[in-house]
C-alpha positions in Angstrom: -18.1 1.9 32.4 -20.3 4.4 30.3 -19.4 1.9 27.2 -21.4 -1.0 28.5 -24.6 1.0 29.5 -27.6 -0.1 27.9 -28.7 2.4 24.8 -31.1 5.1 26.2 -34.6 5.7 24.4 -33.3 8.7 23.2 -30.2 6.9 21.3 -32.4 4.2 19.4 -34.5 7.4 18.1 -31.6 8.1 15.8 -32.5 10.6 13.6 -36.2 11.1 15.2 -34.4 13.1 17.1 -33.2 15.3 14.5 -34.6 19.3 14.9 -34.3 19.1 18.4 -31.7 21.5 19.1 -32.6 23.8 16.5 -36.1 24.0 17.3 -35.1 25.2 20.5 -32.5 27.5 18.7 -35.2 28.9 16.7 -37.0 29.9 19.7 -34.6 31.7 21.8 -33.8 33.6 18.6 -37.3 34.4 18.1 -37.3 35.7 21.7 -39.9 32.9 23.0 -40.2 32.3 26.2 -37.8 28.5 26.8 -36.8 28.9 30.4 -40.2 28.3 32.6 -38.7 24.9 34.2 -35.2 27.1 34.7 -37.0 30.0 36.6 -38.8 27.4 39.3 -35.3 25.7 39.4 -33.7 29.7 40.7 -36.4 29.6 43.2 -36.1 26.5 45.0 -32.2 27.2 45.8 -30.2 30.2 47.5 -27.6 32.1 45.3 -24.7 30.7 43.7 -25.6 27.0 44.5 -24.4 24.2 43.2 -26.7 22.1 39.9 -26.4 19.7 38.4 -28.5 19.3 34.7 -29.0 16.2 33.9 -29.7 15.5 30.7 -29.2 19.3 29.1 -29.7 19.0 26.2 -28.7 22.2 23.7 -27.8 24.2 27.3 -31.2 25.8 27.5 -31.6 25.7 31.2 -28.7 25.2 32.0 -27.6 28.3 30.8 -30.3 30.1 32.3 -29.5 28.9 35.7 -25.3 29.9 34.6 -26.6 33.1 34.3 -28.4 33.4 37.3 -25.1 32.9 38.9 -25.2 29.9 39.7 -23.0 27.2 39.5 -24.2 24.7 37.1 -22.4 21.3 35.5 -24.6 20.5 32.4 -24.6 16.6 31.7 -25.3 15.8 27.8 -24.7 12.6 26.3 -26.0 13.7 22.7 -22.2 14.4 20.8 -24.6 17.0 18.4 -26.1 18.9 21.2 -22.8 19.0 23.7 -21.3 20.7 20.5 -24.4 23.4 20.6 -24.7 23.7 23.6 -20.6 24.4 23.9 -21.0 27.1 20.8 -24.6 28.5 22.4 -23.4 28.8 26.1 -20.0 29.5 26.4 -19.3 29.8 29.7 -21.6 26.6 31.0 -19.5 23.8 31.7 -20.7 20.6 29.7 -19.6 16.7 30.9 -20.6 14.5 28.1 -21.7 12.3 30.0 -25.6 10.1 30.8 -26.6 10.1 33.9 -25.7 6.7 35.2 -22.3 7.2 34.0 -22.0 10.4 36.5 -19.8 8.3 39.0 -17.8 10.2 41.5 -14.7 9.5 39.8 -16.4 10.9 36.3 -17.3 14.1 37.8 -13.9 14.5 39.9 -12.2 13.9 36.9 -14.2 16.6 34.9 -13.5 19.4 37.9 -17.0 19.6 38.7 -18.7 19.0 42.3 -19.8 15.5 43.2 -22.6 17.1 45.1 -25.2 19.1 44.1 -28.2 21.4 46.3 -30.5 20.6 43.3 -30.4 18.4 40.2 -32.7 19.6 37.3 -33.8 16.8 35.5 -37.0 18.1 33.1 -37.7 18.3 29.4 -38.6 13.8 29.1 -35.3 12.9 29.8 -36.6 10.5 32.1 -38.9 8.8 29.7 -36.1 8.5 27.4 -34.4 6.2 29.9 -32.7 2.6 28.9 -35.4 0.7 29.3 -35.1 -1.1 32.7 -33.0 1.6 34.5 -35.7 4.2 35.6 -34.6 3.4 39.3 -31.3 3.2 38.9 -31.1 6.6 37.2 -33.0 7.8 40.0 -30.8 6.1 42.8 -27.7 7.7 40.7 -29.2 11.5 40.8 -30.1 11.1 44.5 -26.9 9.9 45.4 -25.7 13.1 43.8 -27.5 15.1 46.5 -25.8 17.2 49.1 -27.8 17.7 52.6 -30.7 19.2 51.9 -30.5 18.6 48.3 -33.3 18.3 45.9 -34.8 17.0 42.0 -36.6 18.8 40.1 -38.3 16.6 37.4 -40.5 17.1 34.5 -42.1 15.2 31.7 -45.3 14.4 29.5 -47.9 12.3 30.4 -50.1 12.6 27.2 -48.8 14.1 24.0 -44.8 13.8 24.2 -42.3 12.9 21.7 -42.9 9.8 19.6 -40.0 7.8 20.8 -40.2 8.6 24.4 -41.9 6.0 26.8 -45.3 6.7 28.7 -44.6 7.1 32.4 -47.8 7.2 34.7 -47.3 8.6 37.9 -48.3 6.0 39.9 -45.8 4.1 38.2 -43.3 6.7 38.6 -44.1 7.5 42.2 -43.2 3.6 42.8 -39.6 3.9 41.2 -39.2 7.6 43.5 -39.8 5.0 46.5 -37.5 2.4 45.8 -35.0 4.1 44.5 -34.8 5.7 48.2 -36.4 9.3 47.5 -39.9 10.8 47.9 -41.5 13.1 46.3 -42.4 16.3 48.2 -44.7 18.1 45.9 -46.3 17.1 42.5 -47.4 20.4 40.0 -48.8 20.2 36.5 -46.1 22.3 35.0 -43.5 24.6 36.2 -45.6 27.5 36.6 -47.1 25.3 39.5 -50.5 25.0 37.8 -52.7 21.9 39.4 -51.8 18.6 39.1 -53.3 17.0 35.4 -53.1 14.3 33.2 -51.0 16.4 30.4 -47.8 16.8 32.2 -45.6 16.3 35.5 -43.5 18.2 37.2 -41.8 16.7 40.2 -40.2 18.0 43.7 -38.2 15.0 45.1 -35.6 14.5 48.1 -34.1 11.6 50.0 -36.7 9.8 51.8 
């Protein structure tokens, strides 16, 4: 039950986490470039396949990927940003849901798929985990897989937000394993630069 789910990292920053959605807001209306990790995400599926977004946010990707023709379910437990994302994107379809709470029955009874060719899971959501669930989070998204599926993951290693947990790769690579996936390529941002010690950017499938 999504009420007895231990509070994410992201719900005990509270109102650290206040400027997020309009930062971003800010940028798209500025015409800045917010959509790197949705353009790698386009390329590593076939046309009008099924994603899931896991952790949306304000929609930013997730509308990105809608647009592409694609069809997306964005997952956003955040009540302020579901409501921006709802205004911002229209036509993306929005579960309020966190990620462990994206049973089967949750998603069937939302009208979305239960299976996805890729799950997008980028911008620190997963070091804003509850503490403790990293692999369970992980075992949830990979469950969500369909044949062939894939993860596309991203977050800081040095220099993310102040509330978010540090999450070597070592460490990481670990959970990937016994959660039941691998991981099939490791970048150092969504551009596919070398791997580095700034950020991470993750390829992973059922092992």
């Amino acid at each position: 039950m999504p009420d007895l789910l231990p509070p994410t990292r992201w719900a005990l920053g509270g109102a650290r986490n206040t400027g997020y959605g309009e930062r971003f807001a800010d940028l798209i209306a500025q015409g800045e470039d917010v959509v790197g990790e949705g353009r790698l995400a386009d390329a590593l599926v076939g046309r009008g396949a099924r994603i899931l977004d896991a952790g949306s946010g304000m929609g930013r990707i997730g509308g990105y990927l809608h647009a592409c023709g694609h069809r997306v379910t964005a997952a956003e437990p955040d009540a302020t940003l579901v409501a921006q994302s709802r205004r911002t994107y229209p036509g993306l379809t929005v579960v309020p849901h966190e990620i462990l709470a994206l049973t089967p029955e949750a998603l069937t009874g939302a009208g979305v798929p239960t299976e996805y060719d890729l799950v997008v899971c980028v911008g620190n959501v997963l070091a804003f985990l509850a503490e403790g669930t990293e692999v369970a989070v992980l075992e949830r998204l990979g469950s969500l897989l369909a044949p062939g599926g894939r993860i596309l993951a991203g977050f800081h290693l040095r220099g993310g937000p102040a509330t978010a947990r540090s999450y070597p790769p070592d460490e990481f690579a670990a959970d990937v394993t016994a959660a039941g996936l691998r991981v099939d390529h490791r970048f150092g941002g969504y551009d596919l630069r070398p791997v580095d010690d700034q950020y991470a950017v993750w390829v992973l499938a059922r092992g």
